[in-house]
Backbone atoms as SQL, in Angstrom:
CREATE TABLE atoms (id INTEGER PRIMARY KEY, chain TEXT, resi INTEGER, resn TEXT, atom TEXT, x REAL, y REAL, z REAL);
INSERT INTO atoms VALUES
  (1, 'A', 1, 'UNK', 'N', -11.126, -19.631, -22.295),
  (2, 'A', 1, 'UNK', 'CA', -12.252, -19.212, -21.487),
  (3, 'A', 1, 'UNK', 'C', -12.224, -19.898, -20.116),
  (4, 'A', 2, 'UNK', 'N', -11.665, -21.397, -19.925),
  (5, 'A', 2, 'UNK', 'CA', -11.810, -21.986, -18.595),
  (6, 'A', 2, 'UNK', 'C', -10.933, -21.656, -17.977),
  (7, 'A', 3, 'UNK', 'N', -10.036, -20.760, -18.531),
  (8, 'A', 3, 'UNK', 'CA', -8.324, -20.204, -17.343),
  (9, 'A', 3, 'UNK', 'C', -8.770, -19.062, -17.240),
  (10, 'A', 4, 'UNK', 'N', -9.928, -18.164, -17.976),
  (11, 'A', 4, 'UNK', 'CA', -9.798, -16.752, -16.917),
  (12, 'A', 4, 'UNK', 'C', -11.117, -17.408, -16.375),
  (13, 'A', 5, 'UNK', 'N', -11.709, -18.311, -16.171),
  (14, 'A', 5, 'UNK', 'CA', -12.883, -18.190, -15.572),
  (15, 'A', 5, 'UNK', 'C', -12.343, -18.824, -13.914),
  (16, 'A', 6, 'UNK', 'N', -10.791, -19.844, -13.850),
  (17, 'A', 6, 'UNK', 'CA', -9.918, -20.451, -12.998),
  (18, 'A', 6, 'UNK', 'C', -9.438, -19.060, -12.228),
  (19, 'A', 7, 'UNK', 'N', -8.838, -18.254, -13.285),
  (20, 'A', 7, 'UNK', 'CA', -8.561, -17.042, -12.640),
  (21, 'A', 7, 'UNK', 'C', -9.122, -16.227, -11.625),
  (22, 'A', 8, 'UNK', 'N', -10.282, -16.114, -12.119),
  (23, 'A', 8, 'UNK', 'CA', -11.334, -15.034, -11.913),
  (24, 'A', 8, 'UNK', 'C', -11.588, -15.732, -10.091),
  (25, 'A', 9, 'UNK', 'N', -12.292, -17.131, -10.120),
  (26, 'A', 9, 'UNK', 'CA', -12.100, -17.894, -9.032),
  (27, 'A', 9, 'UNK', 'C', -10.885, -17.659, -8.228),
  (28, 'A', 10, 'UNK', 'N', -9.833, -17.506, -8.423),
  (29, 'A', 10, 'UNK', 'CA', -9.232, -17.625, -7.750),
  (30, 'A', 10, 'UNK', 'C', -8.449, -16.091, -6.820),
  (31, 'A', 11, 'UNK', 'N', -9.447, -14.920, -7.383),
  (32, 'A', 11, 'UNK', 'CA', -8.735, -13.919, -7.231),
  (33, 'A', 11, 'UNK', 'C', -9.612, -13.671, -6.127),
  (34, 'A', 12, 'UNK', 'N', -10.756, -14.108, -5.133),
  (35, 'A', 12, 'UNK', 'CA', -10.989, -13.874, -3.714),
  (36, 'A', 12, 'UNK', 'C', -9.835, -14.463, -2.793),
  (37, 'A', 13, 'UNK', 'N', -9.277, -15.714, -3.161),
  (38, 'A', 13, 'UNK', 'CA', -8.066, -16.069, -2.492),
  (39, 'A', 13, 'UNK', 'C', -7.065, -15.285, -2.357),
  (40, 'A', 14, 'UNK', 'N', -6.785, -14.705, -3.228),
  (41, 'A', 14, 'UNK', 'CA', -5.527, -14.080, -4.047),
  (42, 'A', 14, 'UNK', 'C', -5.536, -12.555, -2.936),
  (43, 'A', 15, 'UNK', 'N', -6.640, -11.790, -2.937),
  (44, 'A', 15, 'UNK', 'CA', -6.637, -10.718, -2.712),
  (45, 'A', 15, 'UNK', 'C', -6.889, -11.008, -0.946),
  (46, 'A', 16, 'UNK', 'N', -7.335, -12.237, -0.506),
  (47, 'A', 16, 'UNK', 'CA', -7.306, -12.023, 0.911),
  (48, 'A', 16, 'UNK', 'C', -5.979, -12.127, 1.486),
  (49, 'A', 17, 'UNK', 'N', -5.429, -13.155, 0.822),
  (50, 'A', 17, 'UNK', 'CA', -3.834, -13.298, 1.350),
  (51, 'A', 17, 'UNK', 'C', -3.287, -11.941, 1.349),
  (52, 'A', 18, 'UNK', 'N', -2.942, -10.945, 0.267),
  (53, 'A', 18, 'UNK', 'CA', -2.385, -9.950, -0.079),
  (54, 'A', 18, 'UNK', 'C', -2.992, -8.791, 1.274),
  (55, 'A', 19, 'UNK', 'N', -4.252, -8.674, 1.239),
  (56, 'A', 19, 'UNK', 'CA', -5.087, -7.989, 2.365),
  (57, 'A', 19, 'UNK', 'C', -4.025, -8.358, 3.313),
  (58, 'A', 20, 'UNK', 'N', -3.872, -9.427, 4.105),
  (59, 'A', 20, 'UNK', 'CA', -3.288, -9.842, 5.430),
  (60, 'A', 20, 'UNK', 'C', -1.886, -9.268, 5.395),
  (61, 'A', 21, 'UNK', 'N', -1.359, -9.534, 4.209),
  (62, 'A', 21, 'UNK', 'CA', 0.370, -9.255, 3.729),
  (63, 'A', 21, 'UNK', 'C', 0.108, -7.460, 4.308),
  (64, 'A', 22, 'UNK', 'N', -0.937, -7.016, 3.604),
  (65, 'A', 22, 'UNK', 'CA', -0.706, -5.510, 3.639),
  (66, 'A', 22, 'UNK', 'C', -0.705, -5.338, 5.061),
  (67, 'A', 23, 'UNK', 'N', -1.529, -5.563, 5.552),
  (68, 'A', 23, 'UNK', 'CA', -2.377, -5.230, 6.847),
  (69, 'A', 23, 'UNK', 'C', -0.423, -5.694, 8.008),
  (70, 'A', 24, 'UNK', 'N', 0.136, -6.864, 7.866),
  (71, 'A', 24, 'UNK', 'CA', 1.365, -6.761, 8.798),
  (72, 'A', 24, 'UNK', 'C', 2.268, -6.188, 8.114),
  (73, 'A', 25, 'UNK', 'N', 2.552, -5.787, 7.152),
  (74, 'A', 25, 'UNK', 'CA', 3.682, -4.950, 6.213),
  (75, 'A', 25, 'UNK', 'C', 3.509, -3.477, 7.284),
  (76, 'A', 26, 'UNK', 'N', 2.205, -2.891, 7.460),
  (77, 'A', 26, 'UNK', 'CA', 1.718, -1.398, 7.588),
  (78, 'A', 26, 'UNK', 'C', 2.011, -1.631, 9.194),
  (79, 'A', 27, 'UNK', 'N', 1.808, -3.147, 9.931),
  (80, 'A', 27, 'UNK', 'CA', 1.512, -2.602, 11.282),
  (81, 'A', 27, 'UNK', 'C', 3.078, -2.765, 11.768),
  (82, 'A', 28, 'UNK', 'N', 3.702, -3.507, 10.843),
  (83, 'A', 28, 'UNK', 'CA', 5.814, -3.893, 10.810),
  (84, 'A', 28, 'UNK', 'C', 6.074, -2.426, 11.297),
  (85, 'A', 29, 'UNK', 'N', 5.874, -1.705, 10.043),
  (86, 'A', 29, 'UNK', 'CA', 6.382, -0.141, 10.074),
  (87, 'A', 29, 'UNK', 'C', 5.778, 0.940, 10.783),
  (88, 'A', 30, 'UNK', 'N', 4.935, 0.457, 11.688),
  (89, 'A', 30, 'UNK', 'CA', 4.258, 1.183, 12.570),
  (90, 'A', 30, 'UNK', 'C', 3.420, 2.260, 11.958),
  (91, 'A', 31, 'UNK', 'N', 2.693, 1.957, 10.819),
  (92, 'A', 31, 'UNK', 'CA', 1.795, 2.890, 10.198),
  (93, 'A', 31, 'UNK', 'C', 0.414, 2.320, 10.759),
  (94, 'A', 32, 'UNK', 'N', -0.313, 4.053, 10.652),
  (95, 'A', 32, 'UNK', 'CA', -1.993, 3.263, 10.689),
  (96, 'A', 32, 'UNK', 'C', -2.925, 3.672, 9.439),
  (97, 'A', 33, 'UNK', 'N', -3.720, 3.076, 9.213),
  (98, 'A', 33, 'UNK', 'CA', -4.213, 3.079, 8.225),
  (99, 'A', 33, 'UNK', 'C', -4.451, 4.184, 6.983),
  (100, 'A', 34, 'UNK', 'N', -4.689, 4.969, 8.099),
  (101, 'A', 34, 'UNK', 'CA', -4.468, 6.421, 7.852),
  (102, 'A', 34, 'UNK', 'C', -3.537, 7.179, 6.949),
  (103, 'A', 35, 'UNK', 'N', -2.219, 6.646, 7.345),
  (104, 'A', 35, 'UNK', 'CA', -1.124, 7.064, 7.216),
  (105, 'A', 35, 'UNK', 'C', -0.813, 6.137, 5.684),
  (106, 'A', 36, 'UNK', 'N', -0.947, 5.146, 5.776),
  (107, 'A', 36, 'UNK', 'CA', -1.027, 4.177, 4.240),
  (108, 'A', 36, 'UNK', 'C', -1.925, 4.621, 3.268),
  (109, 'A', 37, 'UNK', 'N', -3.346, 5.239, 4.003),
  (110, 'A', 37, 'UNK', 'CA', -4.089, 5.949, 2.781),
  (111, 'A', 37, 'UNK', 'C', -3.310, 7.380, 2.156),
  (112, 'A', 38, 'UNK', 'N', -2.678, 8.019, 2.845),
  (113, 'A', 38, 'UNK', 'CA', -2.599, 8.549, 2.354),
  (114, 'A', 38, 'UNK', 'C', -1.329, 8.970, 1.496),
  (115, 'A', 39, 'UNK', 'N', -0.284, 7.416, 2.068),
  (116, 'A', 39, 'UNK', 'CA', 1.119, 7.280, 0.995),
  (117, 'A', 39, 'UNK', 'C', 0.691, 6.766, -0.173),
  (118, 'A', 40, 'UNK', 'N', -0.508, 5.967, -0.143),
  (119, 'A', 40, 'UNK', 'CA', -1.095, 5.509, -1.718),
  (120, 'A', 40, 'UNK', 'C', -1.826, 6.225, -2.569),
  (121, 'A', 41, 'UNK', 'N', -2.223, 7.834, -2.233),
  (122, 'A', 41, 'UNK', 'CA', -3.051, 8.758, -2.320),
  (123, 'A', 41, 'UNK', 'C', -4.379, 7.938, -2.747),
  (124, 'A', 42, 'UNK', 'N', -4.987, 7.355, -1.626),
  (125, 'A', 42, 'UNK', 'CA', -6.364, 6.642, -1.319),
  (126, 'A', 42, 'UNK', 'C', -6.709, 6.929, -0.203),
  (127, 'A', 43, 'UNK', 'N', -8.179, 6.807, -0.334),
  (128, 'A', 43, 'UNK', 'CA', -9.258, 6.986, 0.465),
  (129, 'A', 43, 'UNK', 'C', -9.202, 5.880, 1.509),
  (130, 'A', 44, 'UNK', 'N', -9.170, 7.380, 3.142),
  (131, 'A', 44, 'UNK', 'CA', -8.910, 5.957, 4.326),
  (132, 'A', 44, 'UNK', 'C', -9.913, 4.918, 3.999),
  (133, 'A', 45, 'UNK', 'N', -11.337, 5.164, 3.620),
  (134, 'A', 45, 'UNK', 'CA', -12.076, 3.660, 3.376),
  (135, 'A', 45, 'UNK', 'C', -11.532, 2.584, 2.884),
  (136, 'A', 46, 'UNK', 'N', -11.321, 3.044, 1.477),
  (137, 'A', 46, 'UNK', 'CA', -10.581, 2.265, 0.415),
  (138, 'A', 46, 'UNK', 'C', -9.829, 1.238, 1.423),
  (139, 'A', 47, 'UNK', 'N', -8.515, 1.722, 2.397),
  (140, 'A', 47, 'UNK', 'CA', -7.689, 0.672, 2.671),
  (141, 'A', 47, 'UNK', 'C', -8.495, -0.083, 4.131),
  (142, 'A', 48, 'UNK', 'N', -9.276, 0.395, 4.452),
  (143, 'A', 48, 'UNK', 'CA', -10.211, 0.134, 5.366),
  (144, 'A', 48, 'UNK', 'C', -10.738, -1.342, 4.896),
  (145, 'A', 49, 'UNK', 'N', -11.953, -1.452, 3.881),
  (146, 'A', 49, 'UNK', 'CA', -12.357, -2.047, 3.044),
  (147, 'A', 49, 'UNK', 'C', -11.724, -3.125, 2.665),
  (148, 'A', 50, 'UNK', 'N', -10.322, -2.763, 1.906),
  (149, 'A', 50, 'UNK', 'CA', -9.313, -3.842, 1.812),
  (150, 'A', 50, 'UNK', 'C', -8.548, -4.714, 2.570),
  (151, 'A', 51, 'UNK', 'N', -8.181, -3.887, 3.900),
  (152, 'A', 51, 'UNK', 'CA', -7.834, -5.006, 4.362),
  (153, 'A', 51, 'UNK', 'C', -8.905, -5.479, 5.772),
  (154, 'A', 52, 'UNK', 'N', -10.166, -5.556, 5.309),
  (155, 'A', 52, 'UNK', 'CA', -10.976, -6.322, 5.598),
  (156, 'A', 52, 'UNK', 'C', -11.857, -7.469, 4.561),
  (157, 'A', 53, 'UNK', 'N', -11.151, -7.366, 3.504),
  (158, 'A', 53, 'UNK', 'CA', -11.813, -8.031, 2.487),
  (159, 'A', 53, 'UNK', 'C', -12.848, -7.807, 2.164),
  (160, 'A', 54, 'UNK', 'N', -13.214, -6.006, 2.007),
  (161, 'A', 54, 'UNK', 'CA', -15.062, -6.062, 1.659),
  (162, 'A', 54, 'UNK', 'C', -14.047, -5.149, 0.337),
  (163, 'A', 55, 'UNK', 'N', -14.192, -6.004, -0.617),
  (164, 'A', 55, 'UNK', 'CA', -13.098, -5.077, -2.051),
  (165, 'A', 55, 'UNK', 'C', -13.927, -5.276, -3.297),
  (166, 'A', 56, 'UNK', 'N', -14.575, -5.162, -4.462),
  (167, 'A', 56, 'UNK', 'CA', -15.048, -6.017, -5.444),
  (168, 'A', 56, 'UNK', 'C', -13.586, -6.226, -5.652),
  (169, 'A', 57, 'UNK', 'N', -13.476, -7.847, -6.650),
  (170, 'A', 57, 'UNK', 'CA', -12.698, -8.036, -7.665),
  (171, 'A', 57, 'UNK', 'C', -12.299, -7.067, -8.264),
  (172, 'A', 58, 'UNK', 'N', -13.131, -6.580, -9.255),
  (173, 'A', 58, 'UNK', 'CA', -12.624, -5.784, -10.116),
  (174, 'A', 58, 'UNK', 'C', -11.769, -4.346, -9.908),
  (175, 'A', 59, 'UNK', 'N', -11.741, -4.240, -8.739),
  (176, 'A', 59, 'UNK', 'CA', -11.033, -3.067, -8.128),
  (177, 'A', 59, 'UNK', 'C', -9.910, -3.377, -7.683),
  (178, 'A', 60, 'UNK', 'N', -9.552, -4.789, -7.420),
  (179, 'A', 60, 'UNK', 'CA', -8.389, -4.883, -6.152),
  (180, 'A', 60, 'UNK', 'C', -7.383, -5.093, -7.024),
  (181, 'A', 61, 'UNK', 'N', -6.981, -5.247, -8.260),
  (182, 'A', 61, 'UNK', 'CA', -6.089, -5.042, -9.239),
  (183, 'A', 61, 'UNK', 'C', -5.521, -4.083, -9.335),
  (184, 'A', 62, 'UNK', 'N', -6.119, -2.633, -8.996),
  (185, 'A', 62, 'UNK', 'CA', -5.724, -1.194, -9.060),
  (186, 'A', 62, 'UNK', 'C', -5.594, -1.227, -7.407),
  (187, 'A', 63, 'UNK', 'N', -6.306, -1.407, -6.647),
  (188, 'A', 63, 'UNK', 'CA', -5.736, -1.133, -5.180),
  (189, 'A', 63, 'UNK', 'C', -4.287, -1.884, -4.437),
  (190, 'A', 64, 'UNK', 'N', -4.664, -2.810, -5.044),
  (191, 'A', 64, 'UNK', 'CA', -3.039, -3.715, -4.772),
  (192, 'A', 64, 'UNK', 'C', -1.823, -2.972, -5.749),
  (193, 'A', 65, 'UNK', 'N', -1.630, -2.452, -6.483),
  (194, 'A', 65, 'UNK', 'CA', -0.666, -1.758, -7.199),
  (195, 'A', 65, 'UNK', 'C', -0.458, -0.480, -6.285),
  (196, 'A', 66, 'UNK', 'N', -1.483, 0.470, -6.117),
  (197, 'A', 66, 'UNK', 'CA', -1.290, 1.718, -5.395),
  (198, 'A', 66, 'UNK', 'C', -0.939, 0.913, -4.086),
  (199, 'A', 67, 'UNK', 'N', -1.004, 0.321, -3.268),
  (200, 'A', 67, 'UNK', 'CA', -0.580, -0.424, -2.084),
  (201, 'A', 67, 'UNK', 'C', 0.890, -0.941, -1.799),
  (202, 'A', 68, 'UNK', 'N', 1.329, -1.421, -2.688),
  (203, 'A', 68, 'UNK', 'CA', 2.772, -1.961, -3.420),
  (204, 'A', 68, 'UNK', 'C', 3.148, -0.756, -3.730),
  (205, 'A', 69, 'UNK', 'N', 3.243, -0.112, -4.512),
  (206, 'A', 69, 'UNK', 'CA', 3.930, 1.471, -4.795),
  (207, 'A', 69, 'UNK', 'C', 4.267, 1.895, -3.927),
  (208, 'A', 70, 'UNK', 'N', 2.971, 2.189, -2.905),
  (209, 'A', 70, 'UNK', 'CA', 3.244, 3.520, -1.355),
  (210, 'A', 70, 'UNK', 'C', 3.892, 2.469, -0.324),
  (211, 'A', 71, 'UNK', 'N', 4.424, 1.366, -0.097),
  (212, 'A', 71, 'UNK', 'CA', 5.239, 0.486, 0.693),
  (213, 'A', 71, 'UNK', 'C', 6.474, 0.349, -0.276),
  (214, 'A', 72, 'UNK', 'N', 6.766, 0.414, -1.328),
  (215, 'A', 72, 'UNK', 'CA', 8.265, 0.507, -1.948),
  (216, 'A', 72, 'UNK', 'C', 9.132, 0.976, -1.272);
């Protein structure tokens, strides 16, 4: 119980770093946001949102996978 609760803590860190990673990965390859929403088939908000860090937790597990996929 005290390692997912370590976890859980630690996944605002986790997901801002990754946010930033995405955010120069997309601007490397000269994409705009736009263009990433719609290689991840997501909603321009969605990556909007994310890589501003307004994400719940519980979502950015599934948005970071579709994010990683459409940059493969």
């Amino acid at each position: 119980m005290a390692r997912q609760a370590e976890a859980e803590a630690l996944l605002p860190y986790e997901v801002s770093y990754f946010a930033r990673l995405v955010r120069d990965v997309r601007e490397t390859r000269g994409w705009t946001q736009a263009q990433l929403a719609q290689a991840a088939t997501m909603p321009l908000q969605a990556v909007i949102d994310f890589e501003a860090g307004r994400i719940r937790p519980a979502l950015a597990k599934n948005t970071m996978r579709h994010l990683i996929d459409a940059m493969d």
